[in-house]
C-alpha positions in Angstrom: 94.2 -91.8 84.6 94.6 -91.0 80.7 91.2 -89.6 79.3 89.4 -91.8 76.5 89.3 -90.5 73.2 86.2 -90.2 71.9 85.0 -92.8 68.9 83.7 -91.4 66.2 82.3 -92.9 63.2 81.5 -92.7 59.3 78.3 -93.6 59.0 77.8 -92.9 55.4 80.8 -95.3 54.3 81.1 -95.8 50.7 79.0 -92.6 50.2 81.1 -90.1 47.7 80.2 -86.3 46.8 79.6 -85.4 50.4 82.2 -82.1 50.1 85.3 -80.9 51.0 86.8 -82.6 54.3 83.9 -85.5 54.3 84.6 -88.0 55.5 87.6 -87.6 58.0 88.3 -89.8 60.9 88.2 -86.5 63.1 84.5 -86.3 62.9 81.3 -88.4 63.1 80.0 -87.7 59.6 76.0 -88.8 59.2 73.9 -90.9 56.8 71.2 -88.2 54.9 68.4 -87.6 57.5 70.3 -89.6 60.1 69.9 -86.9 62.8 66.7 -85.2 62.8 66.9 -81.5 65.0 63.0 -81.7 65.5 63.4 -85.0 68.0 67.1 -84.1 69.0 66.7 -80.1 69.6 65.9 -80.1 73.2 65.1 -76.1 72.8 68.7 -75.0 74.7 70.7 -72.0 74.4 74.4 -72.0 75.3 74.8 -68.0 75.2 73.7 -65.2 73.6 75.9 -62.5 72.1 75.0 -58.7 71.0 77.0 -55.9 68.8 79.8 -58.1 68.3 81.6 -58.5 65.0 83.7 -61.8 64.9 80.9 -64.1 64.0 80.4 -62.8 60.8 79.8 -59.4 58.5 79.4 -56.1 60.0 78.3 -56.1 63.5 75.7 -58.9 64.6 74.0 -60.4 67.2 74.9 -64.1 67.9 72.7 -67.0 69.1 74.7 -70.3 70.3 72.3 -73.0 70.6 73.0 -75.9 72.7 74.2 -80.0 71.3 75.9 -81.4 68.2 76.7 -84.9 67.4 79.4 -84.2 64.9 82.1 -83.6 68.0 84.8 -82.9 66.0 88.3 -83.1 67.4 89.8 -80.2 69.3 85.9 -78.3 68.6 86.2 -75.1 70.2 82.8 -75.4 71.5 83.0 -79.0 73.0 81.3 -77.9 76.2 78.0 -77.4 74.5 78.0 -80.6 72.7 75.5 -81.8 75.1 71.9 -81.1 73.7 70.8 -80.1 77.1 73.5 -77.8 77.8 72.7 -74.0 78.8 69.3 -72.6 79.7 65.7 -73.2 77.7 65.4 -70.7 75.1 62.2 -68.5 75.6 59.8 -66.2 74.5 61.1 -63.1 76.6 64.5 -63.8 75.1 63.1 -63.9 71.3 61.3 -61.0 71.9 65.0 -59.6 73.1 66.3 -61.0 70.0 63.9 -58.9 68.0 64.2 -55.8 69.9 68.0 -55.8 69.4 67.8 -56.0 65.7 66.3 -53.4 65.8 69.0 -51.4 66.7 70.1 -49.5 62.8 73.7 -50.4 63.3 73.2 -53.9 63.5 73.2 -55.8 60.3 72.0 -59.2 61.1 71.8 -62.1 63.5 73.9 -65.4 63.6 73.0 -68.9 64.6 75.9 -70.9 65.6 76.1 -73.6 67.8 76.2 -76.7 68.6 75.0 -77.2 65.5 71.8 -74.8 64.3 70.7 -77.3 61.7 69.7 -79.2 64.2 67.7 -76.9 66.7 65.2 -76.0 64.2 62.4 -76.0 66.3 63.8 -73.1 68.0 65.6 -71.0 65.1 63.1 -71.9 62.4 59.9 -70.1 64.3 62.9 -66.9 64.8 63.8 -66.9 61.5 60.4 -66.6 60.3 59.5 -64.0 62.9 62.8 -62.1 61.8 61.4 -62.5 57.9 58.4 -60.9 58.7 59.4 -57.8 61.1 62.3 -56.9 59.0 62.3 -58.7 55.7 65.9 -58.7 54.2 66.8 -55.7 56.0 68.4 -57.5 58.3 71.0 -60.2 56.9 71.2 -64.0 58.6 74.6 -66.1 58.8 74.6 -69.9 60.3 77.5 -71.8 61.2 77.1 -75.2 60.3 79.6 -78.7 60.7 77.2 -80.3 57.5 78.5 -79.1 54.0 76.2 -78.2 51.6 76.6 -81.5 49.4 75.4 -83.4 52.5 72.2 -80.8 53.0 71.2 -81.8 49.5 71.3 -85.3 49.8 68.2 -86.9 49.1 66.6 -88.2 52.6 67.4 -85.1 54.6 64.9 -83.9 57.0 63.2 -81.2 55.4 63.2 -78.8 58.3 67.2 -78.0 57.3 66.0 -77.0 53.8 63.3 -74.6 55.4 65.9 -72.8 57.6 68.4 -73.0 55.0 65.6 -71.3 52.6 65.4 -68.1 55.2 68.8 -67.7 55.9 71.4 -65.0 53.3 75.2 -66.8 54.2 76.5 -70.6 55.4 79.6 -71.4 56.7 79.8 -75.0 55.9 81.6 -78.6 57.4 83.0 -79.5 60.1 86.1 -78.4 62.1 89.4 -80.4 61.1 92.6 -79.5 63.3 94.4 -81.3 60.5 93.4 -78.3 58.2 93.7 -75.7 60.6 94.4 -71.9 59.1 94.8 -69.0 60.9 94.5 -66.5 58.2 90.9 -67.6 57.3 87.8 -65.8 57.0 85.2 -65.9 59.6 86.3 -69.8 59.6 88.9 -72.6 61.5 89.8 -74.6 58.6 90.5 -74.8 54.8 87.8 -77.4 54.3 85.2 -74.6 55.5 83.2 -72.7 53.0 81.3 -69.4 52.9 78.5 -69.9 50.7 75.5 -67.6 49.3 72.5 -69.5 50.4 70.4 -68.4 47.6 72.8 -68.2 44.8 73.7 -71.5 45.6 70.2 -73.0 45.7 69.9 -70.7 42.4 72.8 -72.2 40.7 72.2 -75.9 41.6 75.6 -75.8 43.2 77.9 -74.1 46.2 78.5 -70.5 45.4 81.1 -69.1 47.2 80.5 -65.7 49.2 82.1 -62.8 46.8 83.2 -60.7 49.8 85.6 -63.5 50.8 88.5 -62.1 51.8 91.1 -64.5 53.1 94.9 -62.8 54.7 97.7 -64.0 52.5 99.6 -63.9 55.9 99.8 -63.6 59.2 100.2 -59.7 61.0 103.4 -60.7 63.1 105.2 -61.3 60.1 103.9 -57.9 58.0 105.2 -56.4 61.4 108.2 -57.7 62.0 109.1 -57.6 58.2 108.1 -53.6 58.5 110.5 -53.7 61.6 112.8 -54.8 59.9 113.3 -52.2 57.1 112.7 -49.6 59.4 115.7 -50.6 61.6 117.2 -50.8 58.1 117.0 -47.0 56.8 118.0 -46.5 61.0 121.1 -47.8 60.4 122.4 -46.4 57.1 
């Protein structure tokens, strides 16, 4: 028996300016305000990562929170679509959260998901903690499948503003396997951004991150290239 693809939907149709990638028939792409994280959250977290340094700069702490409605196609994540996924997030695991930040080598923390814009009642109260025991000593990155036109939109729920408000660096939109790259940044596809949150709520617009860094191309071939000259001055 063949599986079912999923249907997915454009619920803002006709709606221009959303960003880069929106809308594409290889995601469910919202009305403003049409998913609201403080009735959908259900408080779950899918894993929790420490020291690592693949989910952003320098080396973090990562917190994968649990559901998001966006299921794009071929989501590398699409186990934790399910808002109810994982284990309840809790006060002895903030209070880890906190104590690992701690730690001077660690630079910040990362909310990825599921999607984080929609689990604010867990990440908002930890972002605010985080504000207050460390200030901007420690950085914050989210992952998120909204871009930041759609964030903006009038009719958003305004608990995405407030988290967006604490955080430092956004990796914006959705996952399209039509626009997959391996040689970018911290990201799956060209339609993803890195943004400065506050020198793009500053500038009335998407700022670009200015340590992007994308690869021009991939390692195999600067190997084999570097193989290949080698075997070159070998042979004369």
């Amino acid at each position: 028996m063949m599986d079912r693809k999923p249907t997915l939907h454009d619920f803002a149709s006709g709606e221009s300016g959303r960003g880069p990638g929106v809308p594409s028939s290889l995601t469910n792409n919202p009305r403003a305000g049409q998913w609201d994280g403080r009735r959908m959250s259900k408080r779950m977290i899918a894993d929790y990562k420490t020291f690592i340094v693949t989910d952003g700069e320098g080396v973090r702490n990562s917190l994968y929170v649990s559901g998001c409605p966006f299921h794009c196609v071929d989501c590398f994540n699409s186990s934790i679509w399910d808002f109810q996924a994982g284990h309840e997030y809790t006060q002895r695991l903030e209070d880890k959260i906190i104590e690992d930040l701690r730690a001077p080598w660690v630079q910040g923390i990362t909310f990825l998901g599921g999607e984080p814009l929609l689990n604010t009642p867990v990440l908002l109260p930890l972002a605010q903690r985080i504000r207050r025991e460390f200030g901007h000593d420690k950085d914050i990155w989210c992952w998120t499948g909204y871009t930041w036109e759609e964030l903006m939109r009038p009719g958003e729920t305004p608990d995405k503003l407030e988290l967006l408000h604490l955080m430092d660096i956004l990796v914006d939109g959705r996952y399209l396997k039509d626009q997959k790259d391996s040689l970018l940044q911290f990201r799956g596809s060209s339609n993803q951004r890195i943004l400065d949150i506050q020198a793009s709520f500053a500038a009335g617009r998407p700022v670009i991150w200015a340590k992007l860094h994308d690869q021009e191309r991939d390692i195999p071939e600067i190997y084999l290239k570097d193989r290949a000259a080698g075997e070159s001055q070998q042979a004369s």
